[in-house]
C-alpha positions in Angstrom: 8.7 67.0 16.1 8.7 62.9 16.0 6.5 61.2 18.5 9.1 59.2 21.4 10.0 55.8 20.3 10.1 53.4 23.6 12.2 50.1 23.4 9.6 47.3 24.7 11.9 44.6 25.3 13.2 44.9 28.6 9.5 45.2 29.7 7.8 42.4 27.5 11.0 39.7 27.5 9.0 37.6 30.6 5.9 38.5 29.9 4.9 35.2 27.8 5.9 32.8 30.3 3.9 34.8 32.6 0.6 34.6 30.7 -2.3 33.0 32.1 -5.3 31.2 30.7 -8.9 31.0 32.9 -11.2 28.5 31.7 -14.6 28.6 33.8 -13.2 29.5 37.3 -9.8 28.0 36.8 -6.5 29.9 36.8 -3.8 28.1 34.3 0.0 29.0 32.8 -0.3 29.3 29.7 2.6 27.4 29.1 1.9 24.2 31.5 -1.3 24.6 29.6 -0.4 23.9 26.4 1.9 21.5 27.2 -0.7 19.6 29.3 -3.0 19.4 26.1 0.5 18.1 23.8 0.8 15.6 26.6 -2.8 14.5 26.1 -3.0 12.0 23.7 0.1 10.7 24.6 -0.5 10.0 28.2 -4.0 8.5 26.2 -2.6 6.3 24.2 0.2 4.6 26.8 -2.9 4.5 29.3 -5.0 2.7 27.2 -2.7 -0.1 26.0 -1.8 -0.5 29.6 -5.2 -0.9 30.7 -4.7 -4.3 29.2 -2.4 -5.2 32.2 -3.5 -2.9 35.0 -7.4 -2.5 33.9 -8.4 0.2 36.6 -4.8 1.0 38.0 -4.3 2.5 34.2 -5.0 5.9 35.4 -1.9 5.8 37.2 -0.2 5.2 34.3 -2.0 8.3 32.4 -1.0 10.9 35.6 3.0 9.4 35.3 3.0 10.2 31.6 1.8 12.9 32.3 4.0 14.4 34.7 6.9 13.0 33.1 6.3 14.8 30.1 5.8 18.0 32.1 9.6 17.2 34.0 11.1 16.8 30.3 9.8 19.7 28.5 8.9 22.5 31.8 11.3 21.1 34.4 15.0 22.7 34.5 18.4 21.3 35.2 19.6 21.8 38.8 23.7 22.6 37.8 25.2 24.0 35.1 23.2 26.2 32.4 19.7 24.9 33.8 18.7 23.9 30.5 15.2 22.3 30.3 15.9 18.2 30.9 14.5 17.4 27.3 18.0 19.7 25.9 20.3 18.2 28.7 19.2 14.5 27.7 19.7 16.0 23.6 23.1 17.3 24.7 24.1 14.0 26.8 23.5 12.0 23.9 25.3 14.3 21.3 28.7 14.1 23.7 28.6 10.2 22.9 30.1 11.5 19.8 32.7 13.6 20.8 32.3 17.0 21.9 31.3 20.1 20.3 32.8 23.3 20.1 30.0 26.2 19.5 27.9 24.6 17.3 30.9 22.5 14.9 31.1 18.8 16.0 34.5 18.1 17.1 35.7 14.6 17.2 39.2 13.8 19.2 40.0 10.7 16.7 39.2 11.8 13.8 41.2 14.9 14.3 45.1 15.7 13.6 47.0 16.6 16.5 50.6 18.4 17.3 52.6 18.9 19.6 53.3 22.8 20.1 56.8 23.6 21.9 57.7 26.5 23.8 61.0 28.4 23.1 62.4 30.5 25.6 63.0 33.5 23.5 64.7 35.6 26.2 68.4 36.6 25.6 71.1 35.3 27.8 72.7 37.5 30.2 
């Protein structure tokens, strides 16, 4: 007799964006985590050239970065598929070029198109 086999997927598929991470006595997502430490040098790097302008206010600068990396990659569309905004600005800018059907580009201009016409097929009475 074989040993019961259990499918794990409809018990694990949430589980990753439910992990946590404590550090010392603090309580992260693991997710908002590691895109906080992506963010990092980023947010560093536009801080420290603006500290040229702002000096002190800089830190400002670093917290908008910051967040604004966290509402591209973490925050979600409000209508439609609520895709992450990062994807929705990607798909925005693909339209420019037409639209796509699936994943096959599909340009109205460059394409051939015909006129179908409808036949009444019905017999007289």
């Amino acid at each position: 007799m074989s040993a019961p086999v259990f499918d794990l997927t409809p018990l694990t598929r949430e589980a990753a964006s439910e992990r946590r991470i404590i550090i010392k006595t603090f309580d992260f997502n693991r997710l908002n985590f590691q895109v906080a430490l992506m963010a990092l040098p980023v947010a560093a790097l536009v801080a420290s050239i603006s500290m040229i302008v702002l000096g002190k206010y800089a830190v400002f600068v670093f917290v908008a970065v910051e967040f604004g990396v966290f509402w591209l990659v973490r925050g979600r569309s409000r209508k439609g598929l609520h895709l992450t905004n990062l994807q929705r600005l990607r798909d925005k800018r693909k339209v420019k070029d037409g639209f796509y059907i699936g994943d096959t580009p599909f340009n109205p201009d460059a394409s051939t198109w015909e006129r179908l016409l409808h036949y009444d097929t019905t017999p007289d009475p």
